[in-house]
N, C-alpha and C positions, 0 to 999 in steps of 0.2 A: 307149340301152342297147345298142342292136345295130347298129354299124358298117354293116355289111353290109346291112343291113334299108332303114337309113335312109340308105344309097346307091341302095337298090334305089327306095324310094319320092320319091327327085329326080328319078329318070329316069325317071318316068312320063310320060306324053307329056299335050296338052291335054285329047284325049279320054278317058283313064284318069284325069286328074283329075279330069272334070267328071262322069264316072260314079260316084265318090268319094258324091259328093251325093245319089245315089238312095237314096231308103231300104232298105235291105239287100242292099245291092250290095257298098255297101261293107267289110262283113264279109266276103262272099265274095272280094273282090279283097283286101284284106287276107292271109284263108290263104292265097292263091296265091303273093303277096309273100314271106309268111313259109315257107312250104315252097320257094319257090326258093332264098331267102336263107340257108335251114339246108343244102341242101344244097350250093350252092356252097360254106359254109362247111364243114362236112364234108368234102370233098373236097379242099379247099385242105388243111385240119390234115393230112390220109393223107397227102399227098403230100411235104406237108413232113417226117412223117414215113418218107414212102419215099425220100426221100434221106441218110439215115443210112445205109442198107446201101452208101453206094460209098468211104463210112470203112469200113466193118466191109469192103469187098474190099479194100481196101489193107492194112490191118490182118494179114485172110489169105491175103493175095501175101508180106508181111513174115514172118511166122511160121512159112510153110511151107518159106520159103527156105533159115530159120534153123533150121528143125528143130522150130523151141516147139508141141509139141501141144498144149498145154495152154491155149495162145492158141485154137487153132485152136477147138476144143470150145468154149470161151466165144464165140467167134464167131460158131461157129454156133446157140448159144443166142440169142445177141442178134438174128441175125436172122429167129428163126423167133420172136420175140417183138414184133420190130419188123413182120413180117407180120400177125400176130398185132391187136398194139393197131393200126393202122391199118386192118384188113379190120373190129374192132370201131367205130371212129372213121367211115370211110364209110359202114359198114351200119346206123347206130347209130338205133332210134327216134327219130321225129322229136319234139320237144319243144310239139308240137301235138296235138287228137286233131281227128279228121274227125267231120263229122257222122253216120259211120253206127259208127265206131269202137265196140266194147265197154267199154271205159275211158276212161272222162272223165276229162280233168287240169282240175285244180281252177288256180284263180290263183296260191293260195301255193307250190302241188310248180310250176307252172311258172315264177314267179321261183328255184325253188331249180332249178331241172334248170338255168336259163339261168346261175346263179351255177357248174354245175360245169363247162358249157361255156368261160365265160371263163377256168376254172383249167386247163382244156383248153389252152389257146392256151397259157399259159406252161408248161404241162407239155412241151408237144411241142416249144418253144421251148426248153427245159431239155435235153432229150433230144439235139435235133439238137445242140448246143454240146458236152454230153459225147462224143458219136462223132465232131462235128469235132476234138474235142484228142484224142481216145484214137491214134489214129497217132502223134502225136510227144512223149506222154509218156513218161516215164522210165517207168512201169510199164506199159504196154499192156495188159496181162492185168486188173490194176485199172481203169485208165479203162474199158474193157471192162463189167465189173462194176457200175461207175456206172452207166454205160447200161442194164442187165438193171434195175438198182433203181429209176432214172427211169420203166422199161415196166412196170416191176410196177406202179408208183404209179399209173400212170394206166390197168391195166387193173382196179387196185380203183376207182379211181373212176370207170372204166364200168360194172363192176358195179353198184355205188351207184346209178349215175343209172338203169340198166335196172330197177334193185328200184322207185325212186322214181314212177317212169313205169307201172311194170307196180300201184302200189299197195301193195306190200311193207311198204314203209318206211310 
């Protein structure tokens, strides 16, 4: 289910495997797997989306050349939105609770919280492709605009997952 997870648990060496064995060890070394796996993964997705903003700088090196303010203003929307859902994406509850945690995630909200993470990945994958083609489309100002509505989508679907997580939903 989780790439990242079950990368993290090949690379266990012989002695973290054979401690695997003990009886309740291996629940513990499990969360640890799993909180490191969500946050590499986290990290990675910000990141990727932190390289949309060096389309959205060419974008407003082009614009301002040209005089287009009105680029310009969208640009700066998209990147205080692209700060935005990535600062939410890195910082995001983890899809685990601790043992001393107040709220327990149940099995079913955490197969759903893991189902919004994977729409995650092609969201931000969706994102970065619109700000790589927004520089050399014929309307910049719209490709532009694509990108704003791609950040929108995925920072209602952070909200989502924070309600899910927090028990909301």
């Amino acid at each position: 289910m989780d790439p990242i997870l079950d990368k993290a648990r090949g690379q266990q060496n012989a002695l973290e495997r054979l401690v695997n064995y003990i009886p309740g060890f291996k629940g513990n070394n499990e969360k640890e797997l799993r909180r490191d796996a969500d946050r590499v993964q986290r990290e990675y997705l910000a990141s990727r989306l932190d390289e949309a903003k060096k389309y959205l700088d060419q974008i407003a090196a082009t614009a301002s050349r040209m005089g287009a303010l009105d680029a310009i203003n969208d640009v700066e929307t998209a990147r205080k939105r692209v700060d935005k859902v990535a600062n939410r994406i890195r910082y995001a509850d983890r899809g685990y609770a601790g043992f001393f945690d107040a709220i327990k995630v149940d099995e079913v909200a955490l197969e759903r919280v893991y189902q919004f993470d994977l729409a995650l990945v092609d969201n931000v994958e969706a994102a970065r492709t619109a700000a790589q083609a927004a520089p050399g489309s014929q309307n910049v100002v719209e490709g532009v605009r694509t990108l704003i509505s791609h950040l929108d989508v995925m920072d209602g679907a952070l909200a989502d997952r924070e309600s899910l997580l927090t028990g909301i939903r």
